[in-house]
C-alpha positions in Angstrom: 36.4 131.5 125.1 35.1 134.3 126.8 35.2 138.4 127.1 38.3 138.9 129.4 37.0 141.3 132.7 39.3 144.2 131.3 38.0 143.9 127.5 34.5 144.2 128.5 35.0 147.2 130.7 36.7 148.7 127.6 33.3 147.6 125.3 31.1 149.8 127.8 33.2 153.4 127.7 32.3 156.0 125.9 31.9 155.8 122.3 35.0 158.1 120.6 35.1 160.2 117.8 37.4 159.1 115.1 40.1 161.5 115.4 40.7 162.1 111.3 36.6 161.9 109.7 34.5 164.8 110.5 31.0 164.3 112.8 28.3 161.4 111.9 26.0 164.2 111.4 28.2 166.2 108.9 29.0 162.8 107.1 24.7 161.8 106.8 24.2 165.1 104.4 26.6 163.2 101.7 24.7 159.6 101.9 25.7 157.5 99.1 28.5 159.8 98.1 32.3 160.2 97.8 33.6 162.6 100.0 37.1 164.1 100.6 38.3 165.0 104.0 41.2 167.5 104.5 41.5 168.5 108.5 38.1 166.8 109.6 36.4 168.7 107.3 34.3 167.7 104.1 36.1 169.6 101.4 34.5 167.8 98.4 31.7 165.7 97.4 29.8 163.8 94.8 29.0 161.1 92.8 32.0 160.1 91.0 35.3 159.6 92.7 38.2 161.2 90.3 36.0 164.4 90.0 35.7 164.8 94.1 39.5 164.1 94.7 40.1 166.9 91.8 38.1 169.3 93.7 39.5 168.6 96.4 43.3 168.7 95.1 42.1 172.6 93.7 40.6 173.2 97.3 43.2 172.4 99.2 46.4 172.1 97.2 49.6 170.1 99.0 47.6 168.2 101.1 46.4 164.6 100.3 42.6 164.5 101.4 41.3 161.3 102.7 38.4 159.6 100.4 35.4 157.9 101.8 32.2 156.9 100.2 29.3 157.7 102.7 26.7 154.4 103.3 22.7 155.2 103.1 20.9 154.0 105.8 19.9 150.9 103.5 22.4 148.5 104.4 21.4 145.0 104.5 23.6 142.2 106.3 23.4 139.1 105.1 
């Protein structure tokens, strides 16, 4: 089976910004680490999980930030 007409039209548009993670550039400074996200906007980061959401939690009390660990640029597909 084939690309419908419609669904490769939609492959070619524009390539959209994920409406909840901050830029690509913003997110390269933390390669390899854990960050925490509150608003689009890297309130945390590190090496170790529990200690970025904690900073996070202190930084920006009542709100539940959104974790992500950051790839390098090594990434091999197999």
């Amino acid at each position: 089976m084939g690309w419908s007409r419609a669904a490769m039209s939609a492959r070619r548009g524009p390539v959209r910004q994920h409406p909840r993670l901050p830029t690509a550039r913003t997110l390269a400074t933390h390669a390899g680490e854990w960050v925490a996200i509150v608003d689009r906007k890297v309130v945390a980061s590190g090496d170790r999980f529990r200690e970025v959401l904690a900073k996070a939690r202190e930084s920006a009390p009542g709100r539940d930030p959104s974790m992500l660990r950051v790839p390098t640029d090594n990434i091999l597909l197999l």
